[in-house]
N, C-alpha and C positions, 0 to 999 in steps of 0.2 A: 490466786483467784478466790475470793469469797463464794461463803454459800450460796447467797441471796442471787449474786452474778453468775453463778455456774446454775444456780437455777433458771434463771430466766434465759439461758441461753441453750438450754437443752430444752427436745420436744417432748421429754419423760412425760407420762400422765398421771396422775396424784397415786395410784395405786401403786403404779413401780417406783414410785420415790421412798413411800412409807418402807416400801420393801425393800428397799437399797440400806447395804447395811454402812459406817460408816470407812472398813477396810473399802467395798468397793468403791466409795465416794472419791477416796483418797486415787484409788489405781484411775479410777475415768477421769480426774482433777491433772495428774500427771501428766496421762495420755493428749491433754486437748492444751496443757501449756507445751509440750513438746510438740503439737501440730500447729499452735499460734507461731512458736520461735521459728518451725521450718517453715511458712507462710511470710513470717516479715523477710527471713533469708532470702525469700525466692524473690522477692518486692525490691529488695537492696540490690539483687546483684539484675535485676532487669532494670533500674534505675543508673545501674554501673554501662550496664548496654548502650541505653539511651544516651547517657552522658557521650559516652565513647563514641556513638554515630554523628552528632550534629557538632564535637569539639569545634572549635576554631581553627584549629589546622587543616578540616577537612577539605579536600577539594573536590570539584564535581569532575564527573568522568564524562568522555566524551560518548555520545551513541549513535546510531545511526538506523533511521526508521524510514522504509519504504510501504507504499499503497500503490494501489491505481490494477492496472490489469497484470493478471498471473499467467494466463496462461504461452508468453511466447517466453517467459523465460526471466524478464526484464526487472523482478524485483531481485533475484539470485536467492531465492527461496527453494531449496531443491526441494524441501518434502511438500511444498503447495502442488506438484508436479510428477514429482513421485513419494507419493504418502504411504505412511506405513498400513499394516493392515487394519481395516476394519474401519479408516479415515477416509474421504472422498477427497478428490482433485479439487485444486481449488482456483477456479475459474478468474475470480478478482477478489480484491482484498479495499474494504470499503474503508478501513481505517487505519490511521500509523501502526504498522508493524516491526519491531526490534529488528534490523537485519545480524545476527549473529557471526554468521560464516566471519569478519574480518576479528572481530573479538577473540572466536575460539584460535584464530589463529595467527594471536598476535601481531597484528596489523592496524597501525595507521592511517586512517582514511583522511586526506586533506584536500581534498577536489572530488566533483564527481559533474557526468553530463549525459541527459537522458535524450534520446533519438525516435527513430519512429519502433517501439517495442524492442529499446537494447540500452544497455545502458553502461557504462565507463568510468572505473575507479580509479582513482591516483592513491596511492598507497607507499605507505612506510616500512619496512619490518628491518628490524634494527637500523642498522645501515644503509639497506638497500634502499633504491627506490626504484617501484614496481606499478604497473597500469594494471589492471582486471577489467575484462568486459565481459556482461553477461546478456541471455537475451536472442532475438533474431540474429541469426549469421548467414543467410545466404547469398550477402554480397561479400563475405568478408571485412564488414565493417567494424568486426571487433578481433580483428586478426584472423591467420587462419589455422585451425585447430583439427586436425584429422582424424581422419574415423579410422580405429584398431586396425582396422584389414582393407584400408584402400589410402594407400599411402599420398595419391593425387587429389581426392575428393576430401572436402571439406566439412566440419560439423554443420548441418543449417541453423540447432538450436542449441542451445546453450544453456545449463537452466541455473548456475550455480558460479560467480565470478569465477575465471579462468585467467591465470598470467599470459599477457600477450609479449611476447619475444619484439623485441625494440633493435635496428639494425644501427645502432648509433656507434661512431668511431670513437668515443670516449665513455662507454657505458659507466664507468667508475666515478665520473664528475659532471656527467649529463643526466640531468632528468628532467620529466615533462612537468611543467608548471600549469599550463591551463588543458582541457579536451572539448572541443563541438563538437555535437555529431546533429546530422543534420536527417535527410528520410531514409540513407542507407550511405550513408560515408561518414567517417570521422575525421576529425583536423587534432593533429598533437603538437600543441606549443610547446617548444624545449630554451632552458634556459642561458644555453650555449651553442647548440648545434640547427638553431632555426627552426623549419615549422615542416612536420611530417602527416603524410596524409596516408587512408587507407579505404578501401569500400568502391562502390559504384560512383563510375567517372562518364558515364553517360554523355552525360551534359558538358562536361569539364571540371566539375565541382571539385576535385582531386586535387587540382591546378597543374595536372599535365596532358597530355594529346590523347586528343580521345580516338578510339581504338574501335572498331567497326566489329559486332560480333563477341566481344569481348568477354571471356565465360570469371566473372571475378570471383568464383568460389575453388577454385583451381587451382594448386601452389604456385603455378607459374605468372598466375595476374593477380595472384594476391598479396604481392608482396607489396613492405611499408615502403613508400618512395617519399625522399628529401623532397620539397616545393623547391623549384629553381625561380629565378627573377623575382625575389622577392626583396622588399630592407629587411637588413637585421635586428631592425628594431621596432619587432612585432610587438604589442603587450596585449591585445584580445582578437578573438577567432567567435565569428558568428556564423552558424547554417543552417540553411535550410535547404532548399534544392539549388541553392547557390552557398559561392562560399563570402564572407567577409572580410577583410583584415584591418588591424587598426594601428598604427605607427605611435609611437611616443611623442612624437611630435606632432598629431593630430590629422594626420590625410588616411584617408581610406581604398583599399582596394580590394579587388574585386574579379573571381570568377565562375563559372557554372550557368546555369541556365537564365537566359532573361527574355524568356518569353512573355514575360510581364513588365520589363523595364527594370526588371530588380536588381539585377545588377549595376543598373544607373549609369553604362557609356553610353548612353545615344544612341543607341541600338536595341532592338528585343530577338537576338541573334545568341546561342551558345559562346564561351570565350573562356577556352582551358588556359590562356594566359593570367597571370593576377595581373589586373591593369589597372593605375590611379583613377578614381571616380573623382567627376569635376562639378560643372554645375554650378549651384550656388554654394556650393564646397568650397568653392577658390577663394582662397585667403582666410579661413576660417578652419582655428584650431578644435577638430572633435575630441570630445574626449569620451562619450560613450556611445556604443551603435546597438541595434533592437530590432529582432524579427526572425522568428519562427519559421513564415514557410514563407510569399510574396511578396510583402510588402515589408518596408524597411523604413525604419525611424534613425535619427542621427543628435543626439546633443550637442551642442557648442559649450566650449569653455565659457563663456558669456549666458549660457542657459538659453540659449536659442535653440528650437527645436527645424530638423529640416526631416521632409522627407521622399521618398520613389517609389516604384513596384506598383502593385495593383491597386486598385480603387473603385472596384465592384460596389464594393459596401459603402463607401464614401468615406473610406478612410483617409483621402487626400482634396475630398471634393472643396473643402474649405477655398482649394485655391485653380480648381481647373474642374471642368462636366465632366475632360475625359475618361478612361475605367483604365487608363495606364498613361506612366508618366515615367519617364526610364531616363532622367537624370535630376540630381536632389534638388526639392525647392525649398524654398526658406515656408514653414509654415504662421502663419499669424494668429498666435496662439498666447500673446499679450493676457488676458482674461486670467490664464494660469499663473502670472509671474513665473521666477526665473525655474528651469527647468533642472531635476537633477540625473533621470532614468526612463527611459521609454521603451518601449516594448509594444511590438503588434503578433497577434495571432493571426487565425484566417480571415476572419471580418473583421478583429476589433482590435483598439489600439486605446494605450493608458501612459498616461503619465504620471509620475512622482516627482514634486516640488519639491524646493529646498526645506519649506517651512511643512514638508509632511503630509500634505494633501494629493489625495488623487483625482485626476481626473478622465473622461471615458467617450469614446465616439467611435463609430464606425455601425455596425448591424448583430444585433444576439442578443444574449444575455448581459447585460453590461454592466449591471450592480445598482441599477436604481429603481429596483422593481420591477411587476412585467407589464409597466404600462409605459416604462419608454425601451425599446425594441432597436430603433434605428435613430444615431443623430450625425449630424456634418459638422457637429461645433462638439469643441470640449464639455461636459458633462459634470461637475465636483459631486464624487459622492459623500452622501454626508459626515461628518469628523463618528460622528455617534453610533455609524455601523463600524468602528474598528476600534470602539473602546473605549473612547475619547469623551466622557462622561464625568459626574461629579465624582465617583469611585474610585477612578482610574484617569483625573482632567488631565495632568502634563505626559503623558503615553501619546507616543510620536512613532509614523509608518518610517520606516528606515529604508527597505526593499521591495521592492514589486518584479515578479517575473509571471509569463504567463505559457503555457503550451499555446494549442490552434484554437479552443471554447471554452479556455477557464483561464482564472484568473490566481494567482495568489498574495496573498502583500504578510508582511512585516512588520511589527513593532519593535521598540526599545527595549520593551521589558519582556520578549523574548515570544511572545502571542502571534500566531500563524488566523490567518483569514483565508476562505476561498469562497467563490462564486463563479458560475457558469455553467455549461455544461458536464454534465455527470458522467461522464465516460468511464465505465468499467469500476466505478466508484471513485474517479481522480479526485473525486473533494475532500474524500477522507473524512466525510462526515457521517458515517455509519448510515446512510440511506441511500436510495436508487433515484428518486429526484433529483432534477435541474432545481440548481438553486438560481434565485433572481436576484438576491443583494448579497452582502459579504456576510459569513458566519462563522465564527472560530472555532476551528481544529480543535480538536479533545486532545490537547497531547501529554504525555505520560514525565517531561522534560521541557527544559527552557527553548527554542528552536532559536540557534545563531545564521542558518541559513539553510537555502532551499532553491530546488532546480527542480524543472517541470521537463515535462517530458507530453506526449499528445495525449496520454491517456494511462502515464502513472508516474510519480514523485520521488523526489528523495529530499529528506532533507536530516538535516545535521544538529545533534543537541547535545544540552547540555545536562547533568542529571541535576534535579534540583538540590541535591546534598551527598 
């Protein structure tokens, strides 16, 4: 280091320079090249860091992030519930939150389905494969789980995934591929041994004989029972207060409450049988079905959209005044082009087009502001509330699912949207406001998918590096 340099680089002031003699010049010369060399060192090997985290072999990890309402159990946050000291309970959670628990314990999550405040893991750990439900348990709808010292009586709440015991005659080569669960029962699709149900059978929703009196949190009525008269060639399970079933070959059946025509026999009559839904069904291969709680949407392989259940809101008024219609009609919904995913909540119902677009009818919040409220016709909200801008022009909606008064959609390049109602914070948009149009999730990863639940979420990412 030169003089001239070592001077202008120190804050000396003219008095302690003259008096610096030049031994000390030499020792603070030393001193500040041996703090430059261990300065560039620390520079080098945090550039060695950086290399090492973005290399090209890196792969993103998967995660798993819940919101919406804490307090019945349903994110499997045990310290939102029981917090350590000197931290407050935490009533709901307004934003994606990390769910950890399957991480710390080395576990797989590849499925999941959110109910009325419970919610349903599919899980990996090494070999095994394992279900977890967390959340409301007082019909036993996420198995039943007993309390220390009452060996009949069952947990009500649950605040932290729990393995639920599976009664299957090939545990070694069976596991559950898809889970519904609907206001307090769950449906388990298995890949070999057919379709298992568990929870409140009230109605039928179960799809076995409904039972007068019936105490379902009780070992004795909480057990998972096999669906009988069903095909075995289920590939998707939809509920709500009814249950759905979907064939590979395209027919649909159907049972639990249709007090609204939801079930869609011809009847608004209970029916623990699964019985084939006809209608404008006959002859028309489905390949996707949609509906939360009443009302029920159906796709054709041809992108025809059909549908039943309730119509309060005028979610089917396109094609009948009545406020029920209890077996499926073809709706005419042309305006949309071909159709690829539909979905109804409690009033309102959306569609996803092949080409990406959504569209929106029925009563609420519906994503085009708050000056339209209620409509009988499909609705397009526009491409520019989900991204689809000079910025970001070929970003394409992929997914749309919604709870009972929110909405959420999908893109390509991994961007989560919601709109509707705010329950408990299900927007995940860090505020207490109803939103009126779509507004993108802050999310901390890529999101590959997502399941709604009435009043809180889950959804699945990717880490961005």
């Amino acid at each position: 280091m030169e003089l001239s340099s070592f001077l202008s680089s120190t804050m000396l002031c003219r008095r302690c320079l003259l008096s610096t003699t030049i031994k000390d010049f030499l020792r603070i010369q030393k001193r500040c090249m041996k703090n430059s060399k261990k300065k560039a060192n620390i520079i080098e090997e945090r550039k060695d860091q950086v290399f090492q985290y973005v290399r090209e072999n890196a792969k993103p990890t998967e995660r798993l992030y819940v919101w919406g309402c804490a307090t019945t159990g349903s994110l499997g946050v045990a310290s939102y519930l029981k917090p350590a000291k000197g931290q407050r309970l935490m009533h709901c959670m307004r934003r994606p939150a990390r769910l950890k628990f399957f991480d710390d314990n080395d576990i797989k999550v590849n499925g999941a389905a959110c109910g009325y405040g419970f919610t349903i893991f599919l899980g990996k750990k090494g070999k095994e494969h394992c279900v977890f439900g967390t959340g409301i348990n007082t019909n036993s709808q996420i198995g039943f789980h007993r309390l220390p010292h009452d060996k009949e009586k069952g947990i009500d709440y649950i605040i932290q995934p729990a393995k639920i015991a599976l009664p299957f005659d090939n545990p070694d080569t069976t596991r559950v591929t898809q889970a519904a669960c609907g206001r307090a029962h769950t449906i388990l699709l298995t890949n070999n041994e057919g379709v298992y149900s568990m929870g409140n059978n009230a109605y039928g929703q179960c799809g076995r004989r409904i039972v007068e009196g019936e105490i379902y949190s009780s070992r004795q009525s909480s057990q998972i029972q096999r669906i009988q008269d069903l095909p075995t060639n289920i590939v998707k399970v939809v509920c709500g207060q009814d249950t759905l079933f979907l064939t590979k070959t395209g027919e649909v059946y159907s049972c639990g409450l249709g007090a609204d025509g939801q079930t869609g026999l011809g009847h608004y009559d209970s029916e623990h049988r699964p019985t084939l839904v006809q209608g404008d069904l006959q002859g028309v291969k489905v390949k996707d079905i949609g509906g939360a709680v009443d009302c029920v949407l159906a796709v054709s392989e041809n992108g025809d959209l059909f549908g039943w259940g309730n119509s309060e809101y005028n979610q089917l008024s396109m094609i009948t005044d009545t406020t029920q219609v209890n077996v499926p009609r073809h709706l005419p919904v042309d305006r949309c082009g071909r159709i690829r995913k539909a979905v109804a909540g409690g009033s309102m119902c959306a569609v996803l087009t092949e080409k990406g677009h959504v569209y929106v009818w029925g009563y609420g919040l519906l994503g085009k502001g708050p000056n339209l409220e209620s409509s009988n016709i499909p609705e397009k909200i526009p491409a520019a509330l989900f991204g689809q801008h000079d910025i970001d022009a070929y970003s394409k909606l992929v997914d749309i699912t919604c709870g009972i008064g929110h909405f959420m959609a999908l893109t390509d390049s991994g961007n989560l949207y919601s709109w509707g109602k705010n329950r408990s914070g299900c927007l995940g948009l860090y505020i207490q406001r109803d939103q009126f149009y779509p507004l993108k999730v802050s999310m901390p990863a890529e999101t590959h998918a997502i399941v709604c639940g009435v009043d809180h979420n889950v959804a699945f990412c990717r880490s961005f590096a």
